[in-house]
N, C-alpha and C positions, 0 to 999 in steps of 0.2 A: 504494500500500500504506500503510496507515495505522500511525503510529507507536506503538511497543512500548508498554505501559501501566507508568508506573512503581509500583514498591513503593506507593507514598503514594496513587496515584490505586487502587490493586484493595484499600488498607484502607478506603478513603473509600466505594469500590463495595461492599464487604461491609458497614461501615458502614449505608451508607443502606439494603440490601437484605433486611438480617440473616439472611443465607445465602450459606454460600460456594457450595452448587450454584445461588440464582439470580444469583449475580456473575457466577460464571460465564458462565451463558447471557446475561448483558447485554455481557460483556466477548468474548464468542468464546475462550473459553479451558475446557480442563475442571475439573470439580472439581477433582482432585488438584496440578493449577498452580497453581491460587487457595489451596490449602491449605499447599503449599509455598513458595509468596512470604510467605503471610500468618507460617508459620513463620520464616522470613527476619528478617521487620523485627523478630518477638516474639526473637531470638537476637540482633539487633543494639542493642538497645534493653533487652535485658537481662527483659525483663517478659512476663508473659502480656496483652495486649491484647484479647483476646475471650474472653469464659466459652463453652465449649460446650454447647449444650444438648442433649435430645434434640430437640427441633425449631429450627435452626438456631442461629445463636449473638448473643450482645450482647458489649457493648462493655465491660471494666474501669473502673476505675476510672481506671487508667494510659491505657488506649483513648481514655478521654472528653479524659483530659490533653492526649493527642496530637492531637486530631479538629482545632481552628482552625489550629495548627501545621501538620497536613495540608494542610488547604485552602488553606493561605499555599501549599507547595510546587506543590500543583496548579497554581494561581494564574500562579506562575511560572515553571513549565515550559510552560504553556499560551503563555505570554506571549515565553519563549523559541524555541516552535516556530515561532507566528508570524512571528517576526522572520526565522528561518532559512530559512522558506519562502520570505518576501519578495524573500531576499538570489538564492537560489536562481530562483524567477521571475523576476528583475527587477522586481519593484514597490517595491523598498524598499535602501536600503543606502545607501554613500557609494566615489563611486570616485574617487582620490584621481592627479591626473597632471601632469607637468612638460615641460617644453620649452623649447628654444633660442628665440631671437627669432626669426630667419627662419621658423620652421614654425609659427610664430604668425601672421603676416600670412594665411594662407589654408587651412593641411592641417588644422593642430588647430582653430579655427574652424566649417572646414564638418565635419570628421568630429564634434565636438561636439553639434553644431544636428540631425544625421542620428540621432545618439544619442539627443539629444533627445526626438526626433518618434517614434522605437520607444520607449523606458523613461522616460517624462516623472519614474517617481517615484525615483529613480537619483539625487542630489544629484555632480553633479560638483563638484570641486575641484582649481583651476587655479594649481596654480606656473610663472611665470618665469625662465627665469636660464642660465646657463649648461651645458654638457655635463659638465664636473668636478664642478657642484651637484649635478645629478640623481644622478649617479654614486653619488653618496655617500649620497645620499639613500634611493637605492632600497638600498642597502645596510645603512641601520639603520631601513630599514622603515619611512620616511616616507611613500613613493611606492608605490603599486601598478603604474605603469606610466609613462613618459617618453620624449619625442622626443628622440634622441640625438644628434649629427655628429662626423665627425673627418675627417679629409683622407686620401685613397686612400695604402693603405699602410701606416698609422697604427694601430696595435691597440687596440680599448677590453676592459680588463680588468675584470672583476667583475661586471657583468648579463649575464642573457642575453638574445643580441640577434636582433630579429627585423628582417631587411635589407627595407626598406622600397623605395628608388629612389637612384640616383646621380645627387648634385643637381650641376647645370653649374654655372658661375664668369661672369658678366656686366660689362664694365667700363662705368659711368655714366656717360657725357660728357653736357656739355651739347649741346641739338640742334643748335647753331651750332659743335660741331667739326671741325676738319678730319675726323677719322676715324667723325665720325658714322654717315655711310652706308657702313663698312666691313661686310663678310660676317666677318669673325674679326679678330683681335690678336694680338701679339705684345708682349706685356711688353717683349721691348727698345725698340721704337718710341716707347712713354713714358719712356722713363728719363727727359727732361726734364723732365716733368709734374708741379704739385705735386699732393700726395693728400690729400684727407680721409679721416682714419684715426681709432678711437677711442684710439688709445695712440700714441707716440712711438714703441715698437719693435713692430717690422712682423712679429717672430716670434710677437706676439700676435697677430695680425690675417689674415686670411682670405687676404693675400700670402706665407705661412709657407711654404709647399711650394714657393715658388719662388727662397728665398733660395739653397738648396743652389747652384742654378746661376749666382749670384753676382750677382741684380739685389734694388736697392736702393732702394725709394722714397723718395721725397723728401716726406715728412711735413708738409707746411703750417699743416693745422689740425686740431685734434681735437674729434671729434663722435660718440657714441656710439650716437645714435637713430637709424633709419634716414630717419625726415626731417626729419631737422636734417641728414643728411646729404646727402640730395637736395636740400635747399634750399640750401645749399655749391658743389654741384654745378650747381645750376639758373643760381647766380649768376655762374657763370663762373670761379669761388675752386679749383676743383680737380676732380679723378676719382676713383673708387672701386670697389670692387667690388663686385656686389652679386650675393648667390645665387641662383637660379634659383627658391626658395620663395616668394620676397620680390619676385620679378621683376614679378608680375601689379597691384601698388599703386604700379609704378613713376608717377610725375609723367609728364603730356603733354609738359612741356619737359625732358625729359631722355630720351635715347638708348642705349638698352642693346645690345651689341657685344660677342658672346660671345666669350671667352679661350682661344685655344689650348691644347689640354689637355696639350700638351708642358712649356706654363707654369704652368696648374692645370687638376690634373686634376680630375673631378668629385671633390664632396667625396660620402661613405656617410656615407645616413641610414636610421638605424633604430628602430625600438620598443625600449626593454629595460624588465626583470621583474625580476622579485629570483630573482638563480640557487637553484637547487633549490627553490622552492616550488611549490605549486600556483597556476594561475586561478583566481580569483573568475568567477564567470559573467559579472560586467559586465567586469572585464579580458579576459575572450576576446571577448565579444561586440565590443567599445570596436575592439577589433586587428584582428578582420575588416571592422568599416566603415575603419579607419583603412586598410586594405591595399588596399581597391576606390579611397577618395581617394587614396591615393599614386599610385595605378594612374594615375586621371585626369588628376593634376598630372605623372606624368613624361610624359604622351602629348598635353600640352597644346603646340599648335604657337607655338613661340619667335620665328618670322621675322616676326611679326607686332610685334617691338619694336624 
């Protein structure tokens, strides 16, 4: 359905046609609407705009005032439906999205490149950073959309979230550890061990849900990046954990040995939006390739690390 003609574009049509009955039939509209809009703008504008004639009408001298002024509005209403249809198909716009590191290693990634290859003219934009960032972020309307995590049990308040997969917990030994070729862990088993951690306290760190039950790692070195931390690990300097997003760029020489979930439990990852607004067509379209790759990655078999 073709959009409504405003005020500005049915004076420009009378304008050129110098009849409100042939505007009419050029615009789909009958006389007496084209007579009553054109009355509209002449009340809003305070002036008469068209002489009547008996055979059709011309233009004032105020009309003539108006006519470039017109066609500017034209101009950029034309110029503003464009854009809106764009946004609306997918050919044009900007989607603006956030994410933890782990879901960067491979979900945000490939759902990106699949995005891609359907709305090439989509401009993504990709922030970094933490779970508390985005938070915030989709809250004063930075973000259109963000990969989120928290530890089972854990509430996230403020977006609304859309539950993606329950990522597992990996411990990283080097491939020459005793517990290498274990089938699972047990957190106590390490209490000896030292860890590469990015912080000193471990209630920062991806060990958080298992302090309650009174184990305490022993913090060796600090390393932020996940291969800086692998290389830590590779070198024989300590253990870590690593999430199940992150699992797939693990190093050949390093062994991943999933964690009891008595010890961690999966940690909940999800999509959030900025509560009460609406989708953008590319925030909805973005979330159902993002739900099919989540799909992928939680059904990706793990015994193969």
């Amino acid at each position: 359905m073709p959009a409504p003609h405003s005020l500005y574009e049915v004076f420009l049509r009378v304008a050129q046609d110098g009849s409100f009955t042939a505007a009419a039939r050029t615009l789909g509209y009958t006389q007496s609407a084209v007579s009553r809009q054109i009355q509209t703008l002449e009340e809003e504008w305070g002036t008469a705009l068209f002489d009547r004639l008996p055979r059709g009408v011309r233009l004032t001298e105020a009309g003539r005032a108006l006519l470039p002024h017109a066609e500017g509005m034209r101009d950029r209403l034309r110029a503003a439906r464009a854009e809106l249809d764009a946004l609306r198909t997918l050919d044009g716009g900007t989607l603006r999205i956030g994410a933890f590191a782990a879901a960067n290693a491979s979900l945000v990634p490939r759902t990106m490149a699949a995005f891609r290859d359907r709305h090439p003219a989509v401009t993504v934009v990709h922030t970094e950073g933490p779970t508390a960032k985005h938070v915030g972020l989709l809250a004063e309307g930075g973000l259109d959309l963000a990969l989120l995590s928290t530890p089972a049990g854990v509430p996230l308040s403020g977006p609304e979230l859309h539950h993606l997969l329950d990522e597992p917990m990996y411990l990283a030994l080097p491939r020459t550890h005793r517990y290498a070729d274990r089938p699972a862990l047990r957190l106590a088993e390490l209490a000896d061990e030292d860890w590469i951690e990015g912080t000193v306290r471990p209630e920062q760190t991806l060990l958080a849900p298992a302090l309650a039950s009174g184990f305490r790692p022993r913090v060796a070195f600090r390393a932020n990046d996940w291969t800086a931390k692998q290389g830590f690990v590779a070198a024989g300097l300590g253990i870590t954990v690593l999430p199940g997003l992150a699992a797939g760029a693990v190093r050949p020489d390093i062994a991943l040995v999933p964690v009891d979930r008595a010890d961690l439990p999966h940690r909940k990852v999800y999509a959030g939006t900025p509560r009460g607004l609406g989708h953008s067509p590319a925030v909805g379209a973005f979330l159902a390739l993002l739900r099919t790759t989540a799909k992928e990655a939680g059904n990706a078999p793990r015994h193969l690390f």
